[in-house]
N, C-alpha and C positions, 0 to 999 in steps of 0.2 A: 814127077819131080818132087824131091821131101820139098817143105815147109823149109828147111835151112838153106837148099840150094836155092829156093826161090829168092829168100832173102839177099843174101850173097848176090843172086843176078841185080837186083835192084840199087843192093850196094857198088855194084862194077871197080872202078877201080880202089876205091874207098876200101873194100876188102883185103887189096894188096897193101894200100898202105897202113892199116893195124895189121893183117900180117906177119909184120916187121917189128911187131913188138916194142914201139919205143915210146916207154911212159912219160917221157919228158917233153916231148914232139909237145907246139901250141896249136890248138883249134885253128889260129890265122894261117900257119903252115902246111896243115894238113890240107884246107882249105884250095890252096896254093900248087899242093901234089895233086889236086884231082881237077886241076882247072879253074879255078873260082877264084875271083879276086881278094874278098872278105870270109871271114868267122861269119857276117851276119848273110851272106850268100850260100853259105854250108847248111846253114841253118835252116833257110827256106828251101834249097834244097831235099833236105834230108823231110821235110815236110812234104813237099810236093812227091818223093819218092815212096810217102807212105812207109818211113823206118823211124824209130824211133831217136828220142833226141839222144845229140851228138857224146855225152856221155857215157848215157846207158850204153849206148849200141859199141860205145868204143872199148869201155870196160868187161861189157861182155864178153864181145871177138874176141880181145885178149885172152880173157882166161880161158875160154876154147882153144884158142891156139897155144897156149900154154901149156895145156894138155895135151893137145893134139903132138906139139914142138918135142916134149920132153917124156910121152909116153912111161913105160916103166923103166926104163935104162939110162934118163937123164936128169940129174937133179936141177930142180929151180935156181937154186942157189947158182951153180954150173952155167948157168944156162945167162943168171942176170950178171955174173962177172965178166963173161964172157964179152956183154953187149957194154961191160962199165955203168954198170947200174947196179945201184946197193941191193942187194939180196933182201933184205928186211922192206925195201918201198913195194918188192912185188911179191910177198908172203901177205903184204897191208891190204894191197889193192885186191890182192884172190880174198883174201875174209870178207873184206869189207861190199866187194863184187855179189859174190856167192852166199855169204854168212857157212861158210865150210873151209876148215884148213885144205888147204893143199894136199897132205897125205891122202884124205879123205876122196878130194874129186880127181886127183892123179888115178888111184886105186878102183875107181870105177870106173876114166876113160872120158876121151873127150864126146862120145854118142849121147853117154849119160848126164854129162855136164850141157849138152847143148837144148835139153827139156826144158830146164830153168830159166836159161836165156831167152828161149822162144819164147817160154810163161812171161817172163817181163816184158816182153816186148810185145806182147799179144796184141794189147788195144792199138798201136803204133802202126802195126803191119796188117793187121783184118782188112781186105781187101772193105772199098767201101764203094 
């Protein structure tokens, strides 16, 4: 099993719900989708699962699936009107994620994009 799927198994449903791509979504909500009362339940969770915190791990999956979503035949832009979400907050969040424009990690692929992910999250998920 890669190192990604692993993660994802650990994630369970928390995977479907970034997924979904919605940048707007609040920690208490998400929370909420995957069974847990509180943000600060998520949180220990996500600790006892050995994933990294609730951020990283959300910004990341995102820009993976962003990649993954829109391969070479869909643009970002396309992709965040579609869901009603400003185009320039999810060009913000892939920089600011990655430190790589969008051209850049679209044109490599989400396999490529998913190294860096796993780099950040390294100490997070090292089995212990």
């Amino acid at each position: 099993m890669s190192e990604w799927a692993a993660v994802e198994m650990r994630m369970g449903e928390l995977a479907q719900v970034f997924g979904a791509i919605e940048l707007g979504r609040s920690k208490a909500s998400v929370a909420r989708a995957v069974g847990l009362s509180t943000a600060s339940d998520l949180t220990r969770w996500l600790r006892v699962q050995r994933l990294p915190p609730y951020r990283l791990l959300r910004n990341w999956y995102i820009v993976v699936s962003l990649v993954d979503c829109c391969g070479a035949s869909r643009s970002l832009a396309r992709l965040a009107l579609d869901r009603s979400v400003d185009p320039s907050s999810m060009y913000r969040m892939v920089r600011a994620t990655s430190g790589r424009a969008w051209g850049e990690l679209r044109e490599h692929g989400a396999v490529s994009c998913r190294r860096p992910a796993l780099l950040a999250w390294r100490s997070f998920i090292l089995d212990r």
